[in-house]
C-alpha positions as CSV (number, residue, x, y, z in Angstrom):
1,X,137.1,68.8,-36.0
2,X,135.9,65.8,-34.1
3,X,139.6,65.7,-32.7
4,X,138.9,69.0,-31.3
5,X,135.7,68.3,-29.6
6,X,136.5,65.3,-28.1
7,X,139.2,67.6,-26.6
8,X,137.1,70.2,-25.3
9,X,135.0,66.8,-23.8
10,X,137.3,65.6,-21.8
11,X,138.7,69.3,-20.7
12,X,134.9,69.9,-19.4
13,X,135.0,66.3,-17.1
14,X,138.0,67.3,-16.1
15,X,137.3,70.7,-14.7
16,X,133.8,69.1,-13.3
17,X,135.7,66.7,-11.5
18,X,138.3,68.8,-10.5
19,X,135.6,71.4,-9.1
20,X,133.6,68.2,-7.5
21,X,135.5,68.1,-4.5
22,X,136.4,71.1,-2.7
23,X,138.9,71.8,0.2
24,X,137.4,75.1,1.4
25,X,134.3,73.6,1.8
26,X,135.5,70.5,3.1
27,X,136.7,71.9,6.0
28,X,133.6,74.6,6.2
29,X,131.3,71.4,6.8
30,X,133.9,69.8,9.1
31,X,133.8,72.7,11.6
32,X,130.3,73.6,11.2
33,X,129.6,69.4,11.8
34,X,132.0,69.7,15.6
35,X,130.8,72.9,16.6
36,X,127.1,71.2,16.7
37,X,128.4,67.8,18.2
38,X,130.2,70.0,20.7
39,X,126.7,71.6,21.1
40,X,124.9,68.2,21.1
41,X,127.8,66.5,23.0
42,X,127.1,68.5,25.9
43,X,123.6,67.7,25.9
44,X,123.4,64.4,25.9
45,X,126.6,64.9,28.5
46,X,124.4,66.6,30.7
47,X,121.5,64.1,30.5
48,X,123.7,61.0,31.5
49,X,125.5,62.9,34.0
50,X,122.0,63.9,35.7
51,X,120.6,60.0,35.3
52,X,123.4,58.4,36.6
53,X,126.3,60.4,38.5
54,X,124.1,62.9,40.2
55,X,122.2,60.3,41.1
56,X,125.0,57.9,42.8
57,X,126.1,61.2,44.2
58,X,123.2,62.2,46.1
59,X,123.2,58.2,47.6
60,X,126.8,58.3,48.9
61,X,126.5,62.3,50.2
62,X,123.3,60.8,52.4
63,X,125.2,58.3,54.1
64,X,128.2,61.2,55.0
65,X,130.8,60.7,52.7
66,X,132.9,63.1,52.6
67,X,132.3,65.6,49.5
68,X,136.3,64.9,47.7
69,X,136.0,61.1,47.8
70,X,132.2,61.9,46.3
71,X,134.1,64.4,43.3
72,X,136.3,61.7,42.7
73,X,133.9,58.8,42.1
74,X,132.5,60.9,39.6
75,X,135.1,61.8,37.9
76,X,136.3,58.1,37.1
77,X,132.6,57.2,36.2
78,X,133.1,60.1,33.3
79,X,134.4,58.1,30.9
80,X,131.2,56.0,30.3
81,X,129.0,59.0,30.2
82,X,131.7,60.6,27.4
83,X,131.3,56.5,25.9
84,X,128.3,56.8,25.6
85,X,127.4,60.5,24.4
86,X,129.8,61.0,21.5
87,X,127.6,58.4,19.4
88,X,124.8,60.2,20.1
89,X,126.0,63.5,20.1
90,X,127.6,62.8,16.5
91,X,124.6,61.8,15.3
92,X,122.7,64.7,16.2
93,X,125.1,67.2,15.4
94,X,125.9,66.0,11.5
95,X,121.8,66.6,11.0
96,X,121.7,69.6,12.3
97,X,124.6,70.5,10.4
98,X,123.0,69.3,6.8
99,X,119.7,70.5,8.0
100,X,121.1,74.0,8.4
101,X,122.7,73.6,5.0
102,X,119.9,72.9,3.2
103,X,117.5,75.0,4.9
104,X,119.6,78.2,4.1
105,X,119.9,76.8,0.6
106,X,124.0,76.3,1.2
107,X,123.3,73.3,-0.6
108,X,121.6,74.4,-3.6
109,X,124.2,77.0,-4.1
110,X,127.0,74.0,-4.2
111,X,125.4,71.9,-6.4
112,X,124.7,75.1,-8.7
113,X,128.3,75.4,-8.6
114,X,129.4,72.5,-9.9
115,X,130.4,70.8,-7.1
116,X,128.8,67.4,-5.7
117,X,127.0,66.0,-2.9
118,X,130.4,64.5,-2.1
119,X,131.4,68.0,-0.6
120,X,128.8,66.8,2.1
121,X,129.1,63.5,2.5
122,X,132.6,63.1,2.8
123,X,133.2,65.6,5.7
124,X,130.2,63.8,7.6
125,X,132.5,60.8,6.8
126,X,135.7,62.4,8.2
127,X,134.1,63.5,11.5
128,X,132.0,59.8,12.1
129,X,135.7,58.3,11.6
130,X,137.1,60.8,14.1
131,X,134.3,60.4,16.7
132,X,134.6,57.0,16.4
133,X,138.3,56.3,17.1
134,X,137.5,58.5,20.1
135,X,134.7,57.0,21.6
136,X,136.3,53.4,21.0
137,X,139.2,54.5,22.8
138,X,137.3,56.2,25.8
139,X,135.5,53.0,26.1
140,X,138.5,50.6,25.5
141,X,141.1,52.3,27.4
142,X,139.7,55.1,29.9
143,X,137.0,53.2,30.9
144,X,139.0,50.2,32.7
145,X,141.6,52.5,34.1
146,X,138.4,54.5,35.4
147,X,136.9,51.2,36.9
148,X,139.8,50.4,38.3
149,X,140.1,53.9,40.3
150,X,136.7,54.1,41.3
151,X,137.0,50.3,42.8
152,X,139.6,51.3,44.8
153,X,138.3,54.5,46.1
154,X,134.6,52.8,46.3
155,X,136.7,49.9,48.8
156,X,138.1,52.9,50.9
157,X,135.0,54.6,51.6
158,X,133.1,51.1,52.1
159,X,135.5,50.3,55.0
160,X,134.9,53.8,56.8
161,X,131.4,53.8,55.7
162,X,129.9,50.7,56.0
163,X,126.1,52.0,55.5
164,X,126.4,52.2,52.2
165,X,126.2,48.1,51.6
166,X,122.9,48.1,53.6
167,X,119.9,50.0,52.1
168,X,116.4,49.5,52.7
169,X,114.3,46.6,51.5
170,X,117.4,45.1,49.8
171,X,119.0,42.2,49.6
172,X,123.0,42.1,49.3
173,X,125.2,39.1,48.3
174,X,129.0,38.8,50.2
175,X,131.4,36.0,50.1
176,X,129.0,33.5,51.8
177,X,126.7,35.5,53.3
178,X,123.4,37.2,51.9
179,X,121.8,39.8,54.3
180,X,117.9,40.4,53.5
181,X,117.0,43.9,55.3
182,X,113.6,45.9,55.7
183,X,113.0,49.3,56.7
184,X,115.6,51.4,57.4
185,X,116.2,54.4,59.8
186,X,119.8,55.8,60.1
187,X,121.7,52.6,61.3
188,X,119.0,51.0,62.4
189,X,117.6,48.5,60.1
190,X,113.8,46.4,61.1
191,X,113.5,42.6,59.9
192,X,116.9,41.0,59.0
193,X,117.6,37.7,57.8
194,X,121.2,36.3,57.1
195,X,122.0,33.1,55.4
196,X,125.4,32.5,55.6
197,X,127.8,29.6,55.6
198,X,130.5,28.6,57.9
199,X,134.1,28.0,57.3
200,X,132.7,24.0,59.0
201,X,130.3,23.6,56.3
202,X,127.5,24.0,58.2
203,X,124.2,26.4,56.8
204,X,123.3,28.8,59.2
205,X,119.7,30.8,58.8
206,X,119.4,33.9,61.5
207,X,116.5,36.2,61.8
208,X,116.1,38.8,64.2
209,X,113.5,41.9,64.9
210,X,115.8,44.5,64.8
211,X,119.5,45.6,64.0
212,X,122.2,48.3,64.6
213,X,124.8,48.6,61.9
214,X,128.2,49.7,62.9
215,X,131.7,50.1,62.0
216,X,133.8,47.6,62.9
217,X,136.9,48.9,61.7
218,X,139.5,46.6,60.6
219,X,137.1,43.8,61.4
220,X,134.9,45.0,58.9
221,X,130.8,45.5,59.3
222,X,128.8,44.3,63.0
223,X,125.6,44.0,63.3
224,X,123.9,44.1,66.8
225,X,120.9,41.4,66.2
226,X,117.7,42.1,68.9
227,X,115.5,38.9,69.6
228,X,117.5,36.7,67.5
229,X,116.6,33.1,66.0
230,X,119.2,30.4,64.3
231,X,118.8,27.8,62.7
232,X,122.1,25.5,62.1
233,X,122.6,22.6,60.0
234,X,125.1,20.7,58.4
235,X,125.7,20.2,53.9
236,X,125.1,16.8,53.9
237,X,122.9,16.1,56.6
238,X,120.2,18.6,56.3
239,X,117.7,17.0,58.8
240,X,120.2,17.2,61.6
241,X,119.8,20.8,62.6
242,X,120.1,22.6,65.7
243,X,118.3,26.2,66.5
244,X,118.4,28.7,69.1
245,X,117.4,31.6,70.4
246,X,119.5,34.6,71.9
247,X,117.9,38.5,73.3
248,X,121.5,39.9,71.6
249,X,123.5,38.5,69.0
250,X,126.7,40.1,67.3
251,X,127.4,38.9,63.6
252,X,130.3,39.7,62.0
253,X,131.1,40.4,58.5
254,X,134.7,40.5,57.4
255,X,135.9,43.1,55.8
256,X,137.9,41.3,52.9
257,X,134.0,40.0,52.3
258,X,133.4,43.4,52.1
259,X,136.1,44.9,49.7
260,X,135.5,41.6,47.5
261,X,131.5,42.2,46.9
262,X,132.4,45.5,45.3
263,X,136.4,44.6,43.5
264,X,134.7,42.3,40.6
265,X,134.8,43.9,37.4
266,X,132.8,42.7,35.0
267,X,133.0,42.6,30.6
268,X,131.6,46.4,30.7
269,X,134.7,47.6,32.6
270,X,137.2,45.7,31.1
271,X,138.7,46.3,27.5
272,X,138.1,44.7,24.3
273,X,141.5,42.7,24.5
274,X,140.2,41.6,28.3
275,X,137.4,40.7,27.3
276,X,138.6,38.8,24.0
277,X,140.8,37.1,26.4
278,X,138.3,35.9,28.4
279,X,136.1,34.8,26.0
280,X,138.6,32.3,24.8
281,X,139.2,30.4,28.4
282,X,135.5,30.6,28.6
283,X,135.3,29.1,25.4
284,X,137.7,26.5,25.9
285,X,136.6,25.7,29.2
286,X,132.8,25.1,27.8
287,X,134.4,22.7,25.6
288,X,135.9,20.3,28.2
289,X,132.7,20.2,30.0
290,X,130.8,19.5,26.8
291,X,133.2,16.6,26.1
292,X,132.6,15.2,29.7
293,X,129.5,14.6,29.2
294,X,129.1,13.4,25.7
295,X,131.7,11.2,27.2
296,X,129.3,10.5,29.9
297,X,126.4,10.1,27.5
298,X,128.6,7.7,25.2
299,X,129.1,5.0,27.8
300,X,125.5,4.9,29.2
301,X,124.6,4.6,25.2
302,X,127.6,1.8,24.8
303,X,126.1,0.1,28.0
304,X,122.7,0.3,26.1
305,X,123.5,-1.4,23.4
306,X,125.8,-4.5,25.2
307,X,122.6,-5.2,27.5
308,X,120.8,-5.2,24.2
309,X,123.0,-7.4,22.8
310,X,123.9,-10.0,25.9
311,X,119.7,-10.3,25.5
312,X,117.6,-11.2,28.8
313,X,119.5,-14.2,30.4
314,X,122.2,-11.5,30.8
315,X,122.0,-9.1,34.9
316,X,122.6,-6.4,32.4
317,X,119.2,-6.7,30.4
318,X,117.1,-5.3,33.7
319,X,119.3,-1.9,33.7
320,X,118.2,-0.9,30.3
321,X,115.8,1.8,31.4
322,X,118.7,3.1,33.9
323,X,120.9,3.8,31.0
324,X,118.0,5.2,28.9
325,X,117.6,7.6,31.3
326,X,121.2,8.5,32.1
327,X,121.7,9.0,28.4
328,X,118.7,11.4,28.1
329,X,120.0,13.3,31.1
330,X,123.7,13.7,30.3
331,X,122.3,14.6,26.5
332,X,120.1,17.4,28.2
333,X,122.8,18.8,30.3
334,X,125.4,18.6,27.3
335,X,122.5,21.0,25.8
336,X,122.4,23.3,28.6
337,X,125.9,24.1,28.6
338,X,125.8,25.3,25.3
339,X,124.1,28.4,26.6
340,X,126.5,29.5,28.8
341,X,125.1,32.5,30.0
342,X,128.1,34.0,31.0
343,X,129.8,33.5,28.1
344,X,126.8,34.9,25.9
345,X,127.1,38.0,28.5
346,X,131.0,38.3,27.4
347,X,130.4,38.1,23.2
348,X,127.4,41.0,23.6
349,X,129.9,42.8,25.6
350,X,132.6,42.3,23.3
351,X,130.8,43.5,20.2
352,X,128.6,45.9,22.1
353,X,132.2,47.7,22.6
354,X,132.9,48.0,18.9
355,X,129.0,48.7,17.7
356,X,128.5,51.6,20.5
357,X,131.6,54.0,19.2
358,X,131.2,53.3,15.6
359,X,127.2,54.0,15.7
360,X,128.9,57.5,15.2
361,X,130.3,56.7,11.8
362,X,127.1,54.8,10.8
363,X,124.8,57.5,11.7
364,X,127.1,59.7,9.3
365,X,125.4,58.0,6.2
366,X,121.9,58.2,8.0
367,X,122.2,61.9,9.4
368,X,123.7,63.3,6.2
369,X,120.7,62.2,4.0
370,X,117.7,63.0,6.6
371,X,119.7,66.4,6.6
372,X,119.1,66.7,3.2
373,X,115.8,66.9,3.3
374,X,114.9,70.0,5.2
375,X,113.4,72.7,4.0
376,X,113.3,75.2,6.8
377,X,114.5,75.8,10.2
378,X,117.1,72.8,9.6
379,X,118.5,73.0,12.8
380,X,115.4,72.9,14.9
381,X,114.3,69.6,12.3
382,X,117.7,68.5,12.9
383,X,117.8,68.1,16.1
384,X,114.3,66.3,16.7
385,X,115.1,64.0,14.1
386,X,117.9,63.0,16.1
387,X,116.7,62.9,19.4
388,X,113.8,60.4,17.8
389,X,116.5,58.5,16.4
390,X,118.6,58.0,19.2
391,X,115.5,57.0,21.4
392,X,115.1,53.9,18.4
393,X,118.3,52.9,18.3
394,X,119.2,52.3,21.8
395,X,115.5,50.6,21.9
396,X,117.0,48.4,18.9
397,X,120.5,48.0,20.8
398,X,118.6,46.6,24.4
399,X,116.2,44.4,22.5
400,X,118.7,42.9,20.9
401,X,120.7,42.6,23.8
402,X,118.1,41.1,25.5
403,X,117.0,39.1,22.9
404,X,120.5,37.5,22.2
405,X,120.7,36.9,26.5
406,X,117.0,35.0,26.1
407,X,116.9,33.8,22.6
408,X,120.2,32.6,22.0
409,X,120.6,35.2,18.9
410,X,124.1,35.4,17.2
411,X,125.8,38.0,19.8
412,X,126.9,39.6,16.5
413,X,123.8,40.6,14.7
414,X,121.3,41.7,17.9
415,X,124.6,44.4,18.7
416,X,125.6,45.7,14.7
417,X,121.9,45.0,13.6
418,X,121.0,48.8,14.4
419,X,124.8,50.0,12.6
420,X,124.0,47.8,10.3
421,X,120.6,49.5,9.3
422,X,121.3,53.1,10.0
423,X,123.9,52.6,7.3
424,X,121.8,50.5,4.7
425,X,118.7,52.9,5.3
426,X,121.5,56.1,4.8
427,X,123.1,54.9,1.7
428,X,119.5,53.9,0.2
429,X,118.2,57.5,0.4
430,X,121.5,59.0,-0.3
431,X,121.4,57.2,-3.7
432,X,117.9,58.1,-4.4
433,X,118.9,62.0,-3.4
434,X,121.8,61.9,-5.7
435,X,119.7,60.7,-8.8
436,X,116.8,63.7,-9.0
């Protein structure tokens, strides 16, 4: 008798946990979940594409470009917008998915049936995974090649249309040469001051009233200076200076200054083996400088202590401060180095490439038990919710970027620290859900 019972036990688990996973409805939730990411995707698609390429656009189409170099530029910026929208878009479109769900009861009628919340989660799951990969590989591999493009067409256009390095009330950086402009009026340009450097070494400072840019060709960018001033003066001998004054003035700058103030790429545009690359020299070139001057700081301290111990009839014992000081000032630039800025800019970029694409699979846990919870018009709920969220977690994701560039913060943390909670927060109320 028990015999029996105990075997009608265990066939009743097995059915329930044969029945608690289902393959219809796996793949129900799967394509309900991408048709609204599609939805969502094109959303947030739209919004980025609005803020940033319409934008850059509109600037280059002002200054005559012509309109197929223009359609090209922003077609190799897409793959940052596509970066940066699938997260989002994921996010969004898994709650309004479960909202839906459990709004229309779809829910209730699965867990009636037998079946568990597993039947949920798990397609959420499938899809974060999938949106991930994508959006990692977007970023890591169609994003350089992107850059790359849009460098090279961006140098192109530069050379034919040199107005675009000189906007109003700007200041631009070139090789050796910074150009400080004011009010601008087709090629005209009011108030310009250039400081430049020569290939003598000598510091050059030259203002003038007014300018006319103009294409230079092959030569690269001329500017025609009115009522012109410099001022000239060599490195190392600053108070030896000479000045001048002309009533026209041509200055010249080269066009391989030119192409090179818009061909650097920096961590953002490179991939996550580039940038690991770099990282390491970075790394290993932070550590000979650090050794150079605790080197430094050794001897003056080593020279300390031997004037300290030759004691006053010793030259030695009057230089005491001087190595006292020397100490303190290698000690404090050793300190310094250690927050490399760049370096700090290349780990946030480095993790930021990883913690941006999988936010998608993070939100999963997070979007699938918010979804949960609606009553009615799930979709509508849905979709707030997510918009609220996203506004919080990229205000999570730039204070922690900024606070890792200020603070010194592990680069690690301040970029998964938002991943990190969406998850803990998901899995907290999932469990809790699971349990009434």
């Amino acid at each position: 008798m028990k015999t029996g019972l105990a075997t009608k036990s265990l066939a009743s688990k097995s059915l329930a946990s044969s029945r608690s996973l289902s393959r219809t409805i796996f793949f129900y939730v799967v394509s309900e979940t991408m048709f609204s990411f599609l939805v969502a995707f094109l959303f947030f698609f739209f919004i980025f594409f609005v803020n940033q390429l319409l934008l850059m656009a509109q600037e280059i189409l002002a200054k005559k470009v012509p309109f197929t170099q223009v359609a090209l530029l922003v077609l190799y910026s897409l793959p940052s917008i596509v970066a940066m929208s699938a997260p989002f878009a994921s996010l969004v479109g898994t709650l309004m998915t479960v909202g839906r769900l459990s709004s229309d009861n779809e829910v209730l009628v699965l867990l009636s049936s037998g079946l568990s919340y597993r039947n949920i989660f798990l397609p959420a799951l499938a899809v974060g995974v999938l949106i991930s990969i994508l959006s990692f590989v977007t970023n890591d591999v169609l994003l350089p090649a992107g850059t790359v493009q849009f460098s090279r067409l961006y140098r192109r256009i530069l050379v034919s249309t040199p107005a675009l390095e000189l906007e109003a009330n700007s200041v631009k950086r070139f090789k050796d040469t910074v150009v400080v402009t004011g009010d601008v009026t087709g090629n005209s340009i009011s108030d310009v001051l250039i400081l430049d450097k020569t290939s003598d070494g000598e510091r050059r400072v030259i203002m003038a009233k007014t300018a006319e840019l103009k294409d230079g060709g092959k030569q690269g960018l001329s500017l025609d200076l009115d009522d012109a001033f410099i001022q000239s003066s060599k490195e190392l001998a600053r108070r030896d200076y000479d000045y001048g004054s002309s009533g026209f003035m041509r200055y010249w700058v080269p066009q391989e200054d030119l192409i090179q103030a818009v061909s650097s790429i920096g961590p953002r545009e490179m991939s996550s083996t580039d940038v690991r690359r770099e990282i390491k020299v970075k790394q290993e070139n932070l550590r000979t400088r650090l050794d150079q001057r605790y080197n430094k700081a050794l001897n003056q301290a080593l020279s300390l202590e031997q004037a300290i111990r030759k004691g006053p009839q010793d030259a030695e014992w009057n230089r005491r401060s001087n190595y006292v000081q020397n100490f303190v000032r290698e000690t404090e630039a050793a300190a310094a180095l250690k927050q490399d800025r760049s370096l700090l800019i290349y780990r946030l970029e480095y993790y930021k490439k990883f913690s941006i694409p999988f936010g998608a699979l993070s939100f999963a846990f997070l979007a699938v038990s918010l979804g949960l919870l609606a009553k009615k018009s799930g979709q509508t709920v849905g979709f707030i919710f997510g918009m609220f969220i996203s506004v919080i977690y990229w205000a999570l994701l730039l204070s922690g970027q900024t606070m890792g560039l200020r603070l010194g913060y592990s680069p690690f943390w301040t970029m998964w620290l938002p991943n990190i909670l969406s998850i803990s927060i998901g899995v907290i109320m999932g469990i809790v859900r699971t349990r009434k």
